[in-house]
LUMZA-359545 format. One record per residue: residue number from 0; chain; x, y, z of N, C-alpha, C, O in turn; residue in one letter. Coordinates in steps of 0.05 Angstrom, whole numbers, plus 5000, padded with zeros to 4 digits. Layout:
<recs>
{NUM; 'A'; {X; Y; Z}; {X; Y; Z}; {X; Y; Z}; {X; Y; Z}; 'A'}
...
</recs>
This chain:
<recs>
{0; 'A'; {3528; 8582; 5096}; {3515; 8561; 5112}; {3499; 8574; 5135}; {3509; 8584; 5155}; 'X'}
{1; 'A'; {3473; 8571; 5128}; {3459; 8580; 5156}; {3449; 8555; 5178}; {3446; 8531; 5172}; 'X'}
{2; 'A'; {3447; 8565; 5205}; {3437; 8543; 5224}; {3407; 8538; 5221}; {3391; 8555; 5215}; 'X'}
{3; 'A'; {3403; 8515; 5225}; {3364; 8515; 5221}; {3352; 8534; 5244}; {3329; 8535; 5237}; 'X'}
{4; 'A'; {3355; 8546; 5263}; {3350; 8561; 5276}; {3336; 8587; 5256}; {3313; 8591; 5248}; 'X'}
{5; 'A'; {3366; 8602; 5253}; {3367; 8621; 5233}; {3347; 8625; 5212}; {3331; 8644; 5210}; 'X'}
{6; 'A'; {3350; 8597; 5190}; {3326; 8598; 5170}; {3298; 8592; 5182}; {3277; 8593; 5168}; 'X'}
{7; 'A'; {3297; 8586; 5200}; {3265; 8579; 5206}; {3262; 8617; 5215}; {3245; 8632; 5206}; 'X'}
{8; 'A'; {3285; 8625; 5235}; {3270; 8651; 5237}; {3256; 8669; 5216}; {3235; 8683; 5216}; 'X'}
{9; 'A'; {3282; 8662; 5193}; {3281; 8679; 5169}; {3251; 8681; 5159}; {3237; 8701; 5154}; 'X'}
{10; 'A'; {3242; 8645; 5158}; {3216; 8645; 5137}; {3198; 8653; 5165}; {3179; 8664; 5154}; 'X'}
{11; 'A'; {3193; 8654; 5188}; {3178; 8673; 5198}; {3175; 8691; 5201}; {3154; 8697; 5213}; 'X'}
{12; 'A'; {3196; 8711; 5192}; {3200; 8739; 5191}; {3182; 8745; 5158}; {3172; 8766; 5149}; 'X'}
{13; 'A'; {3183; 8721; 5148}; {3180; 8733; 5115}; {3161; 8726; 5116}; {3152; 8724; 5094}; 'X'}
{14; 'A'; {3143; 8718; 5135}; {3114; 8713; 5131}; {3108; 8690; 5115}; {3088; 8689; 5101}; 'X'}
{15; 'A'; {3128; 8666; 5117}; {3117; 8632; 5119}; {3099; 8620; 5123}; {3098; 8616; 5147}; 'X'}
{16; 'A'; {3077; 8607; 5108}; {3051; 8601; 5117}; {3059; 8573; 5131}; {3078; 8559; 5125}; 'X'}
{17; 'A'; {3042; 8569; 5150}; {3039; 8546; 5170}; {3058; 8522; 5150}; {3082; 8518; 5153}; 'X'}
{18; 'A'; {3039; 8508; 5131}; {3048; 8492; 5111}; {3082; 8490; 5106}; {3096; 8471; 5113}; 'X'}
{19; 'A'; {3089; 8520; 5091}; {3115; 8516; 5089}; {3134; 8510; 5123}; {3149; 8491; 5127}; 'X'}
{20; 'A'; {3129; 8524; 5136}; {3144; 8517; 5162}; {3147; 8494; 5168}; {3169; 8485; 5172}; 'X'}
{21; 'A'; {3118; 8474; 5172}; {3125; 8444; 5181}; {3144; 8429; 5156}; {3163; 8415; 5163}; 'X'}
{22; 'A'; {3136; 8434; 5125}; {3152; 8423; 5106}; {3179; 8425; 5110}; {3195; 8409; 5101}; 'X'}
{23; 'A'; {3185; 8451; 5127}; {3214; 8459; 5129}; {3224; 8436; 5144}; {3241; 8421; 5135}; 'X'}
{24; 'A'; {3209; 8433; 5172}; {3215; 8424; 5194}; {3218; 8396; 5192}; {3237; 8384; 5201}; 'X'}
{25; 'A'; {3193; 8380; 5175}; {3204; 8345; 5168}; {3223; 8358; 5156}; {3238; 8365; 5174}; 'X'}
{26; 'A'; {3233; 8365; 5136}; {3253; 8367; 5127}; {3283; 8365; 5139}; {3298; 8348; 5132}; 'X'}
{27; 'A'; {3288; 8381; 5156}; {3306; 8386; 5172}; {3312; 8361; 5196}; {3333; 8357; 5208}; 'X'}
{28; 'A'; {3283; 8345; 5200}; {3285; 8334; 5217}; {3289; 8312; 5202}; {3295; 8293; 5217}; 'X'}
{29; 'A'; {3288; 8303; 5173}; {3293; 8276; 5162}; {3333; 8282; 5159}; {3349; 8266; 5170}; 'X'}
{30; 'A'; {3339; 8299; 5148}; {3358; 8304; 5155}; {3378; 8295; 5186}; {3396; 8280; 5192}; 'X'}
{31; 'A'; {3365; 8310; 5195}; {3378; 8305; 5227}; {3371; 8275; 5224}; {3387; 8272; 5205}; 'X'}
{32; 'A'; {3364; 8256; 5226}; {3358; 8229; 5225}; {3375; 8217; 5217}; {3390; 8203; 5230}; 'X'}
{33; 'A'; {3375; 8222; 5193}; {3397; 8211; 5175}; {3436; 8206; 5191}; {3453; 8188; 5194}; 'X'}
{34; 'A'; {3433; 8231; 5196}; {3454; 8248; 5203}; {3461; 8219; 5235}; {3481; 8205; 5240}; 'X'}
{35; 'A'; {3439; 8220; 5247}; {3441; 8198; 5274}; {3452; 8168; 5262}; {3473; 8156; 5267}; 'X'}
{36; 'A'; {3425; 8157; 5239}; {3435; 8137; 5229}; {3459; 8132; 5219}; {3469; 8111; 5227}; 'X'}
{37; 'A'; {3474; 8144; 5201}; {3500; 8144; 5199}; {3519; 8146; 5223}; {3536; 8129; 5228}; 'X'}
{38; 'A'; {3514; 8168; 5238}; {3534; 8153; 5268}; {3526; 8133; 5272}; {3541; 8117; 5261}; 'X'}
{39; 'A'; {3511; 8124; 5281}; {3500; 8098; 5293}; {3520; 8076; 5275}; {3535; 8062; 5288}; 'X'}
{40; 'A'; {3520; 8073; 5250}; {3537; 8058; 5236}; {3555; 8055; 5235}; {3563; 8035; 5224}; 'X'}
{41; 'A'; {3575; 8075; 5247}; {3598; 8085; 5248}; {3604; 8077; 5268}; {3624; 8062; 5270}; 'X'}
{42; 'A'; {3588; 8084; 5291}; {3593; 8069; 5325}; {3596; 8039; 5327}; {3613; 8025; 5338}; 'X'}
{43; 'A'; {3572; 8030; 5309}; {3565; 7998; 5302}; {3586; 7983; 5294}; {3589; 7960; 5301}; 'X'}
{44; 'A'; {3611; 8004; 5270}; {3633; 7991; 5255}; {3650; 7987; 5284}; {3655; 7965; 5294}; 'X'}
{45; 'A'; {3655; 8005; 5293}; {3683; 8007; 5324}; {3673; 7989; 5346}; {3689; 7972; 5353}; 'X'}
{46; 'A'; {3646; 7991; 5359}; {3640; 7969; 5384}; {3634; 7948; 5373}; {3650; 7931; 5381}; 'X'}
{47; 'A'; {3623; 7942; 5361}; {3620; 7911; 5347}; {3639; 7894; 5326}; {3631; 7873; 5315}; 'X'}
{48; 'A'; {3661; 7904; 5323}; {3672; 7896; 5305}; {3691; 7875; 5308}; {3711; 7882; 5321}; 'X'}
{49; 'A'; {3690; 7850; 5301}; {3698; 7828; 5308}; {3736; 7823; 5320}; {3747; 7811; 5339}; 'X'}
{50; 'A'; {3742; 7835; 5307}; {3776; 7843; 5317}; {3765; 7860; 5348}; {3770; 7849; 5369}; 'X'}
{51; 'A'; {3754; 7880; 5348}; {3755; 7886; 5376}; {3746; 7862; 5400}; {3755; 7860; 5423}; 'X'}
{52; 'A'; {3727; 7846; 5389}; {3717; 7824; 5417}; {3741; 7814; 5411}; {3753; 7814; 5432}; 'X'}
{53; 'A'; {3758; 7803; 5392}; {3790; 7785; 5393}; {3807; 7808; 5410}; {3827; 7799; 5422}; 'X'}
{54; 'A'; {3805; 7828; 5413}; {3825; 7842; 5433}; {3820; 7838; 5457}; {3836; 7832; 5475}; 'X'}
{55; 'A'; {3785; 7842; 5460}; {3780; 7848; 5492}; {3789; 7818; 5504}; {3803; 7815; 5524}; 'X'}
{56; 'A'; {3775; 7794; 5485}; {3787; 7768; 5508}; {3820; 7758; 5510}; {3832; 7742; 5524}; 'X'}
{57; 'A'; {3828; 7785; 5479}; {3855; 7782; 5485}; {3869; 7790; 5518}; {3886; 7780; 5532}; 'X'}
{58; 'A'; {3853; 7808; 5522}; {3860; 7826; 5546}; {3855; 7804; 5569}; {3872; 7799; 5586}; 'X'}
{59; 'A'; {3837; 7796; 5568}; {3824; 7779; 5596}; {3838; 7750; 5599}; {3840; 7738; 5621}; 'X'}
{60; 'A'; {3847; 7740; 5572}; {3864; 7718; 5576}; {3893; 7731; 5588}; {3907; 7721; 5605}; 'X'}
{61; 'A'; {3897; 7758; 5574}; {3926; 7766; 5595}; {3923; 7764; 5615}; {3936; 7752; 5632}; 'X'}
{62; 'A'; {3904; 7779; 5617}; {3890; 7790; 5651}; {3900; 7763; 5671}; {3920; 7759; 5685}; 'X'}
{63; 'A'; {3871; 7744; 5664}; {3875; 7712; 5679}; {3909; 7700; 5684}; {3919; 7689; 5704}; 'X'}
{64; 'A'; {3926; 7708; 5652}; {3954; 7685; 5655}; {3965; 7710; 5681}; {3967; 7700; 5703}; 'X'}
{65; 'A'; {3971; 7734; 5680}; {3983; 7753; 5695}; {3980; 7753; 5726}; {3998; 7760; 5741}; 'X'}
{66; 'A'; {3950; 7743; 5733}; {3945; 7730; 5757}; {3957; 7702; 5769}; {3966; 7698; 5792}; 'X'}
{67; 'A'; {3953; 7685; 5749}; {3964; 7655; 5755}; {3989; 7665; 5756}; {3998; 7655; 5777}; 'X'}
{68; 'A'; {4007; 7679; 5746}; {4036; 7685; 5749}; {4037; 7696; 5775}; {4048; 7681; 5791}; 'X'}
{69; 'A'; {4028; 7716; 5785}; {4031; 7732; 5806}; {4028; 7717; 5827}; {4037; 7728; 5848}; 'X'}
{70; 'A'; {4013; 7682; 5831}; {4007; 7671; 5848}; {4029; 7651; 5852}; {4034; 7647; 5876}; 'X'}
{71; 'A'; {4040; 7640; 5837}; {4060; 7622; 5831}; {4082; 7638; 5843}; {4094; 7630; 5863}; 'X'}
{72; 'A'; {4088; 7666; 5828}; {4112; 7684; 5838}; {4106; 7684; 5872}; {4126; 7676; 5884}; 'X'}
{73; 'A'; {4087; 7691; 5888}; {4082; 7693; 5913}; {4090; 7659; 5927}; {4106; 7653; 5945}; 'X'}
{74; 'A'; {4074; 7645; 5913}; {4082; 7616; 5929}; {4119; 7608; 5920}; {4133; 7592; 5932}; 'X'}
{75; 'A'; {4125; 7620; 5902}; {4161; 7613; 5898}; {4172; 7626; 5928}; {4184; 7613; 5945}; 'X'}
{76; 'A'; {4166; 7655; 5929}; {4176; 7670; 5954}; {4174; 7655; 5975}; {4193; 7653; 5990}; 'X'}
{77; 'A'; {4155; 7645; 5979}; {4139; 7640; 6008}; {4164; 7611; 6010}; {4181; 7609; 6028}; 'X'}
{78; 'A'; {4162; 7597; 5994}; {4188; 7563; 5989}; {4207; 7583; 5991}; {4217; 7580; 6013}; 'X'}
{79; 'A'; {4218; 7603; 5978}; {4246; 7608; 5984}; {4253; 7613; 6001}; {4275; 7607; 6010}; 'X'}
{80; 'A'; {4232; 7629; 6014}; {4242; 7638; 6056}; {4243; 7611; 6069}; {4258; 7603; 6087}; 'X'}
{81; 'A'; {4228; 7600; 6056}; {4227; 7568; 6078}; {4248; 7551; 6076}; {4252; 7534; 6093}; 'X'}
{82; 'A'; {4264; 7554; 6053}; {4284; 7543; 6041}; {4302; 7554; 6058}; {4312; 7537; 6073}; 'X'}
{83; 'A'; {4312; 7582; 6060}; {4323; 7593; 6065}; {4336; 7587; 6108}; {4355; 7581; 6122}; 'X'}
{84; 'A'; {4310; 7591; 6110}; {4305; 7579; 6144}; {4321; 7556; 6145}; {4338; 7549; 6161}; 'X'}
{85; 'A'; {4309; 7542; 6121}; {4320; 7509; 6128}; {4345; 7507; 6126}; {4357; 7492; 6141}; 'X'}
{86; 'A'; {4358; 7523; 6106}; {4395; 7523; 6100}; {4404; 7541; 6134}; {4420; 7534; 6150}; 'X'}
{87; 'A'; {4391; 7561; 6134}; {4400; 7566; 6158}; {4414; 7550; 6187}; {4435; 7550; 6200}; 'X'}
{88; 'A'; {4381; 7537; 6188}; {4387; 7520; 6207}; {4410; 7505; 6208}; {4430; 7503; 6223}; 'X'}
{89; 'A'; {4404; 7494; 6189}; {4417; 7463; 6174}; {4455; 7470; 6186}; {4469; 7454; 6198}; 'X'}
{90; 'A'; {4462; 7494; 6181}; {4488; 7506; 6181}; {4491; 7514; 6205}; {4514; 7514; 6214}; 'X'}
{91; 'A'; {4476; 7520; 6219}; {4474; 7527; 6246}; {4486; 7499; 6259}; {4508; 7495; 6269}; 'X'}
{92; 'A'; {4467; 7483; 6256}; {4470; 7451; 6263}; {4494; 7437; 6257}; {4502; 7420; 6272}; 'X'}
{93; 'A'; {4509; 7447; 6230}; {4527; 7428; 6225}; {4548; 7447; 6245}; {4569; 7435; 6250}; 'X'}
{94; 'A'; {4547; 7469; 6255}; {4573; 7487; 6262}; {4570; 7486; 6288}; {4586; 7497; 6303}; 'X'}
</recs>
């Protein structure tokens, strides 16, 4: 396996006429093309692929319930100290 580097040097060392060189070069370069478009398809299958958007808004509906929890959990605290005050008192008062 040679690199296209390599064989392009080769056929200029061997005295390549103009012609063959560019033939080489679409060549190599429809190749390399190809070579992109297939990633590209491959990328296309993984970011676009309908199960991944069902994960991501999976994520963001967690995201959103994980917040409403965290807010609810904060306002429970905030009633329990107040609760807490109020039994205080309350016992204070009765004693």
């Amino acid at each position: 396996h040679y690199e296209t580097g390599n064989r392009l040097e080769f056929m200029i060392s061997t005295g390549a006429s103009l012609n063959e060189l560019i033939e080489f070069l679409k060549h190599e370069i429809a190749k390399i093309s190809l070579q992109l478009t297939n990633l590209e398809l491959i990328q296309d299958t993984y970011t676009n692929d309908i199960q991944a958007q069902k994960y991501r808004r999976a994520n963001e509906n967690i995201s959103k319930h994980t917040d409403k929890l965290k807010e609810e959990v904060s306002e429970l605290r905030s009633r329990l100290q107040l609760l807490k005050c109020e039994i205080i008192n309350q016992f204070k008062n009765a004693n």
